[in-house]
N, CA and C of each residue as an Amber inpcrd file, in Angstrom:
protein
   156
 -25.4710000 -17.0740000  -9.9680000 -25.4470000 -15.9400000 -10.8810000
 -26.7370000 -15.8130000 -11.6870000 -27.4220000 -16.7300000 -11.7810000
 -28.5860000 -16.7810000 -12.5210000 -29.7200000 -15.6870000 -12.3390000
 -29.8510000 -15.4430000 -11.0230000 -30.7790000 -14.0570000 -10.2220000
 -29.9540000 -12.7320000 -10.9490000 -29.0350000 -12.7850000 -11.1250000
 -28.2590000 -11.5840000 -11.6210000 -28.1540000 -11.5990000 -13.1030000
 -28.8710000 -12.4150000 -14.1630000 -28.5360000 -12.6620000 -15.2740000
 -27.2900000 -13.0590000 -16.0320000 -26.7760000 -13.9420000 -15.0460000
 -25.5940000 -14.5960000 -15.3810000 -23.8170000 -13.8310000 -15.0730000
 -24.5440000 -12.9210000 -14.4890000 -23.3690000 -11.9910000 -14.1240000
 -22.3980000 -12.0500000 -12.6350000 -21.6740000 -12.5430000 -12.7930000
 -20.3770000 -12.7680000 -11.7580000 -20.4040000 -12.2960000 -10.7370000
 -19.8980000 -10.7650000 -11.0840000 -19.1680000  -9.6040000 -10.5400000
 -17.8360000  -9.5130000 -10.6800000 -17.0540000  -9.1460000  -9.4950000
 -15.7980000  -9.2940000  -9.6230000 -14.8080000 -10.0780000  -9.3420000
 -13.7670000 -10.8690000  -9.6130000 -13.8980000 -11.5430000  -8.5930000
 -11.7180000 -11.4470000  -9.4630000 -10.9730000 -12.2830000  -8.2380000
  -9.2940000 -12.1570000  -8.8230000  -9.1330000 -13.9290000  -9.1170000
  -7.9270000 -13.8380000  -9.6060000  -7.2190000 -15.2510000 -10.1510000
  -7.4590000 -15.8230000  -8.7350000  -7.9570000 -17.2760000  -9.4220000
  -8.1200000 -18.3340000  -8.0260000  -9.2940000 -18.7730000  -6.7460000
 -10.2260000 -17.2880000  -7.3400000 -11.3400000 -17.5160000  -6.5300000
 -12.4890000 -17.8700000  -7.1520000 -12.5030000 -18.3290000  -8.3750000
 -13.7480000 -19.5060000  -9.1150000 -12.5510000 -20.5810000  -9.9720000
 -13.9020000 -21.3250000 -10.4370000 -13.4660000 -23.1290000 -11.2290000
 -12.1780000 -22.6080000 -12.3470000 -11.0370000 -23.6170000 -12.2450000
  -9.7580000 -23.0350000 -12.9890000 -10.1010000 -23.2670000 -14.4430000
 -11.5710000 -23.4210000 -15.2230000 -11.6930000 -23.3030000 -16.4470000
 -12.3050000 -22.2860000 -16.8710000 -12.9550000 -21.2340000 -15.6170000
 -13.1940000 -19.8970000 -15.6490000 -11.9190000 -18.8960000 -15.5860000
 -11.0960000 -19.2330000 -14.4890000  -9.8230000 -18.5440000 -14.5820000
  -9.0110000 -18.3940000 -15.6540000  -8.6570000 -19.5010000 -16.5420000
  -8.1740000 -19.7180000 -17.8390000  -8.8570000 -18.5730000 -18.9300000
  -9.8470000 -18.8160000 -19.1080000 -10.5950000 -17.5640000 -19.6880000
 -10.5240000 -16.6170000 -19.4620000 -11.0020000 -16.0700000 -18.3910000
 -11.0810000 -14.3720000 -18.0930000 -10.0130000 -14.0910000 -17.9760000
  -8.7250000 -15.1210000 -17.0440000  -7.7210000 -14.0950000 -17.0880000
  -6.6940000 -14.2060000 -18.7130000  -6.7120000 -14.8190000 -19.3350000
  -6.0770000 -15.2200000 -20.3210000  -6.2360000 -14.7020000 -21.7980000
  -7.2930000 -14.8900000 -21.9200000  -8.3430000 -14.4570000 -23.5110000
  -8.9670000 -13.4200000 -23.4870000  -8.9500000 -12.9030000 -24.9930000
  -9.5100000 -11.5160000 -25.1180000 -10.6070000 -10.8170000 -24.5990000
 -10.3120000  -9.6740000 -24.1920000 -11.9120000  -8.9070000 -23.2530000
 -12.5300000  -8.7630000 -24.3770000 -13.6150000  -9.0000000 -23.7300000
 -15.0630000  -8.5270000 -24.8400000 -15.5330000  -8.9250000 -26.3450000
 -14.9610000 -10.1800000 -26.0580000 -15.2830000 -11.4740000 -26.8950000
 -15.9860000 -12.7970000 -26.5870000 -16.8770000 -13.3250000 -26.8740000
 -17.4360000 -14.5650000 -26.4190000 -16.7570000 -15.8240000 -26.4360000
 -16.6340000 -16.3470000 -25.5000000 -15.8920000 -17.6090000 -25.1720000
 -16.2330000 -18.8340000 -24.4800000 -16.0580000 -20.0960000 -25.7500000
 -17.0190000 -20.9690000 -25.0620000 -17.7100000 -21.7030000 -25.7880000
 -18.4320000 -22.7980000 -25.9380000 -18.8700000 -23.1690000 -24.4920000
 -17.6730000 -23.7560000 -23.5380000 -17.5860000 -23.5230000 -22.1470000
 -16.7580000 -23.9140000 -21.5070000 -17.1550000 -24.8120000 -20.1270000
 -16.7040000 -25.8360000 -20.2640000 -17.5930000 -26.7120000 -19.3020000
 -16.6220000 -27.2050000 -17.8630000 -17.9110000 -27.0660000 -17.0330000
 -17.2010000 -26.5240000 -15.1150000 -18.3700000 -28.2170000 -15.3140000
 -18.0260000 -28.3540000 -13.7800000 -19.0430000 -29.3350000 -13.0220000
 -20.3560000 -28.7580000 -12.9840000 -20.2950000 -27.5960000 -13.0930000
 -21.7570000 -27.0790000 -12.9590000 -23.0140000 -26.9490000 -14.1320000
 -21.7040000 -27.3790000 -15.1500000 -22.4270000 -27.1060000 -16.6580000
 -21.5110000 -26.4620000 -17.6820000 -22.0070000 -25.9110000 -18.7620000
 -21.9190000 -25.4210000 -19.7360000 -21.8140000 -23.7890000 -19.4760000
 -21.1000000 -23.0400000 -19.8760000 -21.0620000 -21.3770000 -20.1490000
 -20.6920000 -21.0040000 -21.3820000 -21.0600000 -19.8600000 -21.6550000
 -20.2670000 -19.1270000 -22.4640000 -20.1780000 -17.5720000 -21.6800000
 -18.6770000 -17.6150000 -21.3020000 -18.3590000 -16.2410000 -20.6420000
 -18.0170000 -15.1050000 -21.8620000 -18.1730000 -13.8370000 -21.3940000
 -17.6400000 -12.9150000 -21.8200000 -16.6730000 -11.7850000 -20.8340000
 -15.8070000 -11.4340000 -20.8290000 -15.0480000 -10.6370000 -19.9330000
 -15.3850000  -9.5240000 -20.2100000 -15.6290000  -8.8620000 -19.2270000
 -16.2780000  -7.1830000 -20.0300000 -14.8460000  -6.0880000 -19.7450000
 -14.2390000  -6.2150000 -18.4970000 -13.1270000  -5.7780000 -18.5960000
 -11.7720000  -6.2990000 -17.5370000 -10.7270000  -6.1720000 -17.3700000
  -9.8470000  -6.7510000 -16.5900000  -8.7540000  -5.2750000 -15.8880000
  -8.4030000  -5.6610000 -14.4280000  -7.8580000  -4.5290000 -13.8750000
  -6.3490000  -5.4860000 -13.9830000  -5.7040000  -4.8600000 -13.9420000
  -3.8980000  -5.4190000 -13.0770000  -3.3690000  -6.0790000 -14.4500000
């Protein structure tokens, strides 16, 4: 995501790390959340919006 400025895209429950899933699908859109730590590192996500 880094080439994209940290930006995802889209993606549904289950298809990234279940401490990303917890977040986006769970906690408020369009609030900063975090730091939240994967094997890969450190984030702070923001959800910009959620369908379903």
């Amino acid at each position: 995501s880094g080439n994209r400025g940290g930006d995802l895209g889209e993606f549904r429950r289950g298809q990234i790390v279940k401490a990303f899933d917890h977040v986006v699908f769970k906690k408020d859109v369009l609030k900063v959340h975090g730091p939240v730590k994967t094997r890969f590192g450190y984030h702070l996500i923001k959800t910009l919006y959620r369908n379903g």
